[in-house]
C-alpha positions, 0 to 999 in steps of 0.5 A: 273114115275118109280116104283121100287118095286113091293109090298104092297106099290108100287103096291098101286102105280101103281093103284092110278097113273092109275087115276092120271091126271099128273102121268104116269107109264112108267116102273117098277121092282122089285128085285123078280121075282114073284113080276115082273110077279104078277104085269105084269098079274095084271097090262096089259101093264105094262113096266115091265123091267129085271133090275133097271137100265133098269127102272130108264134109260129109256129117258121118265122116269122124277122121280124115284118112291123108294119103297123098303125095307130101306137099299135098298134106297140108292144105288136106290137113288143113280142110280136115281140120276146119271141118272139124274132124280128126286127122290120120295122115300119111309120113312124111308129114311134109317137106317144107320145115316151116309149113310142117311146123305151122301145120302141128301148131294150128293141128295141136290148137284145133283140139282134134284128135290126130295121127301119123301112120307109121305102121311100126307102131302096131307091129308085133315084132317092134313091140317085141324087139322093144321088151328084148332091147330094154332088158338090162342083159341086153346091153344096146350098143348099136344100131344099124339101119340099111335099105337097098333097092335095085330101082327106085320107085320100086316095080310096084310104085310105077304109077306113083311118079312123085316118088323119084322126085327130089322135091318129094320123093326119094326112099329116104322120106318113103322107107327111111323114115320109118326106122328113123320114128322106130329109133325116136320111139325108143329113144324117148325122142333124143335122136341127134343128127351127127353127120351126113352125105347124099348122092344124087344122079346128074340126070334127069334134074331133080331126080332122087337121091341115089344114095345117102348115109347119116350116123345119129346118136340115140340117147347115148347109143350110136346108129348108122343109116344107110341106103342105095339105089342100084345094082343087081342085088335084091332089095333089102330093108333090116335094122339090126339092134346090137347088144352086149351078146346077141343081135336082133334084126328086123327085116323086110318090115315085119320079120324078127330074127335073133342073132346069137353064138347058138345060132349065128345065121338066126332065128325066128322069133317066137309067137309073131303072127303068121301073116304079120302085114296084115296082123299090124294093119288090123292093130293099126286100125284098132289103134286108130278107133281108140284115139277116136274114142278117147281111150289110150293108144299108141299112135304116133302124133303130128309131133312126132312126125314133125321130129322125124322130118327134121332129121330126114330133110337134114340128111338131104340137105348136109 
């Protein structure tokens, strides 16, 4: 693999592929320099390369690892691609519609193997809430989905300045969009944006949404999305599958909890693992090296990514 940036996210990369059994780090650069030096001290014998093509070409490179801000996706995409390796970018795919769509187009052609990391998509606790919601006693009748967050780039995103940008940033592309993929997978993809409202600040200009809420139908089921920036409450992320008899909430990302009359503050549910980020990480990866070995896996593709970015731009722009 080869990791193009060298932030928050890439670097959780690097550590989470030096305990992988079929990922190896090989190369890696970021557009910043401090960042290139910071992670070459942090990570001894880390290829660091000068530029990001000398990343992405060199000949023991088979996918190329795209965590950059969004509007750099593309044109790193793009170099992956004519160089002949696979594709494993970071959400949201992009912002402009457009280029996203021309992006899957030429992706899609290339042959290349390729995939968006939304972390979802090995994480116990989502594969478990899916076996409960599609059992006919379940009876999904909603879903709710609300983040909050008392200062937006949260404490430890401070470095990523980008992300408290309109043009890029915003918690609706960073953390919406992950619940917004969860209800696209189990709804087979028929997600439908019914109406939407978004707040931003007056000042400074351009700067993120502060708060938006967005209803969408869900082949049939009704969901309701929200989020905020402000406040002295602490942040909260969950998404709360109803059913006919009991509720199941998903909660700061990893955690499962059943909601019923015998126990109406929760419980736990049984069997995840006891370190769950770092359990949907190691599966993440192992996914990963079965795409590129040609096996079944259950990675979302650029496709699906392009679906999500629909429904996300049209939330901030109603």
């Amino acid at each position: 693999m080869a990791v193009i940036g060298l932030g928050v996210v890439g670097r959780r990369m690097l550590e989470q592929a030096a305990s992988s059994a079929g990922i190896q780090v090989v190369s890696a650069w970021d557009a910043a320099a401090p960042a290139r030096a910071a992670a070459a001290a942090d990570f001894p014998g880390l290829p660091v390369a000068s530029s990001a093509a000398g990343a992405i070409e060199r000949l023991d490179v088979d996918v190329v690892y795209v965590a950059v801000p969004p509007l750099a996706h593309a044109p790193l995409v793009r170099a992956a691609v004519a160089a002949r390796k696979a594709v494993f970018c970071e959400k949201p795919l992009g912002v402009d519609l457009a280029e996203s769509e021309a992006l899957v187009a030429e992706v899609e052609a290339s042959g290349l193997a390729q995939a968006i990391n939304f972390p979802f998509a090995s994480s116990d606790a989502v594969d478990a809430l899916a076996r409960r919601i599609a059992e006919p006693g379940f009876g999904l009748r909603g879903i709710e989905v609300r983040v909050r967050f008392a200062e937006w780039p949260r404490a430890w995103q401070a470095g990523a300045t980008w992300l408290s940008r309109a043009d890029q940033g915003g918690f609706t592309r960073e953390v919406l969009s992950h619940f917004v993929w969860l209800a696209h997978r189990l709804s087979g993809g028929a997600v439908a944006l019914r109406g939407a409202a978004v707040a931003h600040p007056a000042q400074p200009a351009g700067a993120a949404e502060t708060a938006v809420a967005a209803a969408l139908d869900c082949a049939g089921v009704p969901a309701t999305v929200s989020g905020t920036v402000g406040g002295a409450a602490p942040d909260r992320v969950e998404a709360r599958f109803v059913g006919a008899h009991a509720e199941l909430v998903l909660a700061d990302w990893y955690r499962l909890e059943v909601v019923d009359a015998d126990a109406p503050q929760g419980r736990p549910w049984p069997g995840l693992p006891a370190d769950p980020r770092t359990a949907s990480y190691q599966r993440q990866l192992a996914q990963l090296h079965a795409m590129l070995s040609g096996e079944p896996h259950s990675l979302p593709g650029l496709a699906d990514a392009l679906a999500v970015q629909r429904r996300i731009e049209a939330m901030l722009t109603p």
